[in-house]
C-alpha positions as CSV (number, residue, x, y, z in Angstrom):
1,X,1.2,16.3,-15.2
2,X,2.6,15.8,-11.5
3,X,5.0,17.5,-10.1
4,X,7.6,17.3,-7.0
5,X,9.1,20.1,-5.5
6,X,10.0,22.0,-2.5
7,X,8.1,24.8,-1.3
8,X,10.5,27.7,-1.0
9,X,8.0,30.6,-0.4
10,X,4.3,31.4,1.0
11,X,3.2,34.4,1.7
12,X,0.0,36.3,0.9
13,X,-1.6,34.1,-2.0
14,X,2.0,33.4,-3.9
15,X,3.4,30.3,-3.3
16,X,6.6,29.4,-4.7
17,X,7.7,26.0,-5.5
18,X,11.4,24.3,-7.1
19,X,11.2,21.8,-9.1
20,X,14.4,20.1,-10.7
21,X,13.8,19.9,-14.2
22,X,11.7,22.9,-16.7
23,X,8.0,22.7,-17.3
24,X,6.6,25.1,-19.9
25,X,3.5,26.7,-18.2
26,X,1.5,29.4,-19.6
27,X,1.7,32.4,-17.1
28,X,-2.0,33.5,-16.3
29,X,-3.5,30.4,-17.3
30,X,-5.9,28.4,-14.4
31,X,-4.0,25.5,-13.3
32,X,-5.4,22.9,-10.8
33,X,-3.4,22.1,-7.9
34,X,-3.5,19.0,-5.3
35,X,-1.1,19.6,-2.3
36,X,0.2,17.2,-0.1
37,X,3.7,16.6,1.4
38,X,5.7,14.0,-0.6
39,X,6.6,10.8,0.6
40,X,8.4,8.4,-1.3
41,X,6.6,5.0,-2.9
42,X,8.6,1.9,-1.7
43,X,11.6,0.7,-4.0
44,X,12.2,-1.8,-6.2
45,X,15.0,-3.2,-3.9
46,X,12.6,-3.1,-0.8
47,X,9.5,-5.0,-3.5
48,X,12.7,-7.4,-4.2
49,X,13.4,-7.9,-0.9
50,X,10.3,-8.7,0.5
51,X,9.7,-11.0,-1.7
52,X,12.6,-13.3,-1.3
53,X,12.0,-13.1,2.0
54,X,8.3,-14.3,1.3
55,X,10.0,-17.2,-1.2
56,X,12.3,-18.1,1.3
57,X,9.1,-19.0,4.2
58,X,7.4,-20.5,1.2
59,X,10.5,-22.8,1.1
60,X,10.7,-23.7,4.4
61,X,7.0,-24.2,5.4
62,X,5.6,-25.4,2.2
63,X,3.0,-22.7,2.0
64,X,1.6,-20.4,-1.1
65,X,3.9,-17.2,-1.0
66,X,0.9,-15.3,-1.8
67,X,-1.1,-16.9,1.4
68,X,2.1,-16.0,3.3
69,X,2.0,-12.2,1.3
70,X,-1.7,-11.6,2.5
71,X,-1.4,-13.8,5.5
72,X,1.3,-10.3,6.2
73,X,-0.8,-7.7,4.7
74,X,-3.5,-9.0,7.0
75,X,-1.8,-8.8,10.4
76,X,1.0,-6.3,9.5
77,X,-1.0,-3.4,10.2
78,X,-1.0,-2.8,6.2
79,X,-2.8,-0.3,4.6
80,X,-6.5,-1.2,4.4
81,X,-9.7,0.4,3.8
82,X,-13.5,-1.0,5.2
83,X,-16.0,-0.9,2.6
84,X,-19.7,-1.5,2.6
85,X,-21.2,-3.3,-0.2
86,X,-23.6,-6.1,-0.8
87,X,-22.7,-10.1,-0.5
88,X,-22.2,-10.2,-3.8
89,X,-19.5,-7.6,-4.4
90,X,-16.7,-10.2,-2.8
91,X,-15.6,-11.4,-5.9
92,X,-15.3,-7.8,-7.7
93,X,-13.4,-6.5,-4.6
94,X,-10.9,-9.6,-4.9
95,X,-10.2,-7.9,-8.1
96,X,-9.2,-4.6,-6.9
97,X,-7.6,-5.2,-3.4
98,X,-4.6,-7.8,-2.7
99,X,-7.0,-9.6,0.6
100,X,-10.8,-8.9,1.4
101,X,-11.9,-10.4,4.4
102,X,-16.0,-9.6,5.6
103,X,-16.3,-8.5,8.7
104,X,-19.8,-8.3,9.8
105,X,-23.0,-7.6,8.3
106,X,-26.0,-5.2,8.8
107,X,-29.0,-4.1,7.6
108,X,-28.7,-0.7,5.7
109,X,-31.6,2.2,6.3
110,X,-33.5,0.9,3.2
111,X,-33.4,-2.3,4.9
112,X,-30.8,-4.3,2.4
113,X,-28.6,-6.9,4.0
114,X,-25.3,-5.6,3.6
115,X,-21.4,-6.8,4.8
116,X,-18.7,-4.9,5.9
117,X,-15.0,-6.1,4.3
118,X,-11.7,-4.9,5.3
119,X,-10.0,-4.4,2.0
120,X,-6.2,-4.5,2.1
121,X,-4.0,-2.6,-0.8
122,X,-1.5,-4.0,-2.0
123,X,2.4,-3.1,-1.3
124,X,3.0,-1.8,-4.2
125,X,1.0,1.2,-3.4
126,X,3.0,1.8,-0.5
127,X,5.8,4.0,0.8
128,X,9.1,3.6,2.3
129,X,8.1,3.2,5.6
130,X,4.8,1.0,5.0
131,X,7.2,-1.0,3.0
132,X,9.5,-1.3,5.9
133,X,7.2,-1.7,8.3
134,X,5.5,-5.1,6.0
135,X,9.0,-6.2,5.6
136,X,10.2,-6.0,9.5
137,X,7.0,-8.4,10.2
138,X,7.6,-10.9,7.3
139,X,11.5,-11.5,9.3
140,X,9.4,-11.5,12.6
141,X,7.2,-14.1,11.4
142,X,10.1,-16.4,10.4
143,X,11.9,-16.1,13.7
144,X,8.9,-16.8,15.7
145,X,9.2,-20.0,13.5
146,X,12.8,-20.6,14.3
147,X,13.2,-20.2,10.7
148,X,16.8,-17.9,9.6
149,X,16.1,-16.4,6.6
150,X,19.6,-15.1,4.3
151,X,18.9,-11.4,2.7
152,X,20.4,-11.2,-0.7
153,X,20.6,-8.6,-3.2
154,X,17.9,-9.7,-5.9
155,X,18.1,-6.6,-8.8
């Protein structure tokens, strides 16, 4: 079960959280906690958004909307992890992450040739702000084509 809630009290080895619905815990039972401050995941209307925008460029400049989707990811700043891995793995990473793009190799200590990709995630694993911040460069990206793009409501 995950929970969200606001920390109301810390002090000693008691901490004191609100929640805003009832969860029937047993008192003195072990219970596994993962901490972290909360941060909300993007919302539909943003996901909506970006993609009309995206369907909008595809319009106008005849490209893929998933090019132009990962053609953002990639210079967007997106989230994106570097992983390690033999040649090989390319496809099997193309299945887990939204772009993978190698970015070098090297030869590991047991001497296998091995390539480093940058892995982007894709936006739906994103927050607010990561969401914003992919969106703002999609509408830079059209006006540094000269192309106006209309925001609509899409829900």
């Amino acid at each position: 079960m995950k929970l969200h809630g606001k920390l109301k009290r810390c002090s000693h080895n008691v901490l004191s959280f609100e929640i805003p619905y009832n969860v029937n815990l047993e008192l003195g039972k072990d219970y596994r906690l993962d901490i972290k401050p909360y941060k909300d995941s993007r919302s539909l209307r943003q996901n909506s958004l970006l993609w009309g925008l995206i369907q909008q460029l595809s319009d106008e400049t005849g490209n893929d909307p998933m090019d132009i989707y990962i053609a953002a990811l990639e210079n967007s700043n997106a989230k994106y992890e570097y992983i390690a891995a033999l040649p090989e793995a390319e496809d099997s990473l193309k299945k887990v992450f939204r772009a993978v793009k190698p970015c070098g190799t090297f030869t590991s200590p047991k001497n296998v040739e091995m390539v480093t990709f940058k892995c982007w995630i894709g936006s739906s694993k994103y927050d607010v702000s990561e969401m914003t911040t992919l969106i703002d460069y999609v509408i830079a990206k059209a006006e540094e084509l000269n192309i106006y793009l209309h925001y609509e409501e899409r829900m």
